[in-house]
N, C-alpha and C positions, 0 to 999 in steps of 0.2 A: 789899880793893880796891873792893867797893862802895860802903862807907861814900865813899869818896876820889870815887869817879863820880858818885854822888848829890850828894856837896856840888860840883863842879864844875860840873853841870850844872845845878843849882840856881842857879849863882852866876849866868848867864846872864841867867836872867829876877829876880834881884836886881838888876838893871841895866836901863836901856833897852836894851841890845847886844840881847840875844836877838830883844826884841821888835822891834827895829828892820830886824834882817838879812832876819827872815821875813817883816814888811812890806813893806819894799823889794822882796822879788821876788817876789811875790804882785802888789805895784801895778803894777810894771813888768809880769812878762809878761802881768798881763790886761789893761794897757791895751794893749797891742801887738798881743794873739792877739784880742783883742775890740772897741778902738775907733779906736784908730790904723788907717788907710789903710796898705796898703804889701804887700809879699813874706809879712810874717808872720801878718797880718789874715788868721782865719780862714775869718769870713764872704765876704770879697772871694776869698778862691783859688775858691771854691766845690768846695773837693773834703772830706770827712769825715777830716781828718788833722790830727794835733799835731803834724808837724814841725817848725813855727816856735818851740813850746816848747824841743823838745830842740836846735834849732839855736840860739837866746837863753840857756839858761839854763847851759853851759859858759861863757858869757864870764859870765856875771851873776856865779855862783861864783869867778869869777877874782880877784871883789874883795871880794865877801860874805866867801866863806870868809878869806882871811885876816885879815878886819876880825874875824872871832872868833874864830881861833887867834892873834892875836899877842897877847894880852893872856897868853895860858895860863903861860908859862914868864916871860916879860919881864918881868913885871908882879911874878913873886914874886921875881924879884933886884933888881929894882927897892928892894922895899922889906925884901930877907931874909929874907922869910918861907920865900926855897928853903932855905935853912941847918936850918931847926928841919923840912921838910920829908924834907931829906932822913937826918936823925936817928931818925925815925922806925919803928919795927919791920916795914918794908913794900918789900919788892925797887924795883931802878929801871926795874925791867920793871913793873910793876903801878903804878908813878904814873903813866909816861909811857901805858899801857894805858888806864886812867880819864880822863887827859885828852884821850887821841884819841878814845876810846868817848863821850864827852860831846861832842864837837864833833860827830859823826856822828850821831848822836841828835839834836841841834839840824839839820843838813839832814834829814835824814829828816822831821822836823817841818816844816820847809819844803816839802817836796815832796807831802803828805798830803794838802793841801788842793785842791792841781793836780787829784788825781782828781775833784775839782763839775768841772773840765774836761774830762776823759776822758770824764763822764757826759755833757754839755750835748752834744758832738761826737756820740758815739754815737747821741743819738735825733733828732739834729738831721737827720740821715744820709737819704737818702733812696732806697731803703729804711731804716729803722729798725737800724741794725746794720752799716751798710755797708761802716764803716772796716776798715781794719787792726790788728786786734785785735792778735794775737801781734805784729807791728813795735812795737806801742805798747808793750806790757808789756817786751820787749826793750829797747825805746829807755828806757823807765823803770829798768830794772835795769842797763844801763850809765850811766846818767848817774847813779843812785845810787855806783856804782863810781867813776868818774870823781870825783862829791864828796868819796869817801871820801880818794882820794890823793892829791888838793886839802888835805885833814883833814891828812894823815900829812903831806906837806910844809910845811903852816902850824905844828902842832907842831914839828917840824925845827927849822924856822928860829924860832921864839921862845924854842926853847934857844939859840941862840948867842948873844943879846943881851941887855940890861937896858932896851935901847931900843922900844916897840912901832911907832915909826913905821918903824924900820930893819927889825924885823921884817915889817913890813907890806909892805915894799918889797919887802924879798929873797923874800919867800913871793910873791907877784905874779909876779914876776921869773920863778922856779924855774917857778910851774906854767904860765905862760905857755909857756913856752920846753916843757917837759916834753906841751903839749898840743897844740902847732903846730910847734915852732920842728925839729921832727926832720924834721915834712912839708918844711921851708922848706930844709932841708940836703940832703934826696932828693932834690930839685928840681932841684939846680943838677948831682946826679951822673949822669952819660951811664948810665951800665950796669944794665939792668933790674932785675938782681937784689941789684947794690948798692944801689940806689936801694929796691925791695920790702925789705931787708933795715933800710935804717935809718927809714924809715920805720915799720916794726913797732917798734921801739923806742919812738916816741911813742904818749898814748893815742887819739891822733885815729881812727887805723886799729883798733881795737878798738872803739872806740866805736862810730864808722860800721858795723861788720860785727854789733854789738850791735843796732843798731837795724832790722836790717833784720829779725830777730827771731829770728835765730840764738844759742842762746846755744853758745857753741863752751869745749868746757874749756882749751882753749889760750888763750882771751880772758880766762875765769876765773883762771888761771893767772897771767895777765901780771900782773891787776889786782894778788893777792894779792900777790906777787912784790915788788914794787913799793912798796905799803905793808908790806909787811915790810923792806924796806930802809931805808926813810925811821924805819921805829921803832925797828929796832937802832941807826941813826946818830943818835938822840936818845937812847937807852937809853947808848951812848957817851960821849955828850957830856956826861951828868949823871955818870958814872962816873968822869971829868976831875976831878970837884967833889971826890973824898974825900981 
């Protein structure tokens, strides 16, 4: 399986894709947390906080991420290269592993460089140190999490297709809906604990309780939960193929 991870993850930056997803949200959020005027401008809040990061960069992955899981699986029915794939001496658990474990790897490489922002805030502070440390490290480890089942749904969905733009769609779609669209359905229901109930179902409510810098094993829980369903129902789906 490594051999498999390595060359998938490598295929990345054989391309512009890689280098492009990680550009794109490096430019965006520092020009928004640093020269853009606004809510998310950190020098203008005047307070020692990246919350404008972690509120920007769930939607930012909403299109990153599947602009680089759709190619994973589409791409090789595309041209059949799944066929000779999946012939292979290598379970369908350990391909679909190495291409999710490569796609996470690629955000996790996006998000590394955010820390010159974590640092810049920190001494900016005034006193030296002022921020919300634990919130941040929290809000860091859930939006890592968050990426990840962003990761597990854009795989998902580039197994069912041969198409990457369809893929592209339906992954958007999924994690849209999977990261708001349960808050949007609590909404409309009267009864507190219906409503607390489907709510926790999206990862919006985790997320937010993540960032306040709580990390709770039930929040853990959920994430894993979640991407483990999304890879068994790819592990499925390639299992269709025999």
């Amino acid at each position: 399986m490594y051999v498999l991870l390595k060359k998938e993850f490598s295929n990345f930056f054989a391309s512009p894709m890689g280098y492009i997803v990680i550009g794109v949200f490096l430019v965006i959020t520092g020009l928004f947390l640093w020269i853009f005027p606004g809510m998310y401008n950190i020098l203008d809040s005047g307070y020692a906080s990246m919350g404008g990061l972690f509120e920007l960069a769930p939607w930012l992955y909403l299109f990153l991420v599947p602009a680089v899981t759709m190619r994973l699986f589409a791409e090789e029915k595309r041209t059949g290269t799944i066929e000779l794939l999946l012939t292979r001496p290598i379970t369908r658990m350990s391909i679909v592993l190495s291409k999710y474990l490569a796609g996470v790897l690629l955000v996790l490489f996006s998000l590394l460089p955010t820390l010159v922002y974590f640092l810049s805030v920190y001494l900016l502070g005034d006193p030296i140190g002022v921020m919300d440390v634990g919130g941040t490290w929290g809000s860091y480890i859930g939006l890592f999490f968050l990426a990840a089942i962003y990761v597990a749904i854009g795989v998902f969905a580039s197994s069912l297709t041969d198409n990457q733009i369809i893929a592209f769609i339906l992954s958007s779609v999924l994690c849209a809906f999977i990261y708001c669209g349960f808050d949007l359905v609590s909404s409309m229901v009267l009864s507190g604990k219906t409503a607390t109930l489907i709510s926790s179902i999206g990862i919006n409510s985790h997320y937010e309780s993540m960032s306040r810098g709580v990390i709770d094993s039930r929040d853990v829980t959920y994430y894993i939960v979640v991407i483990g369903i999304f890879i068994f129902l790819t592990k499925e789906v390639l299992e269709k193929k025999k």
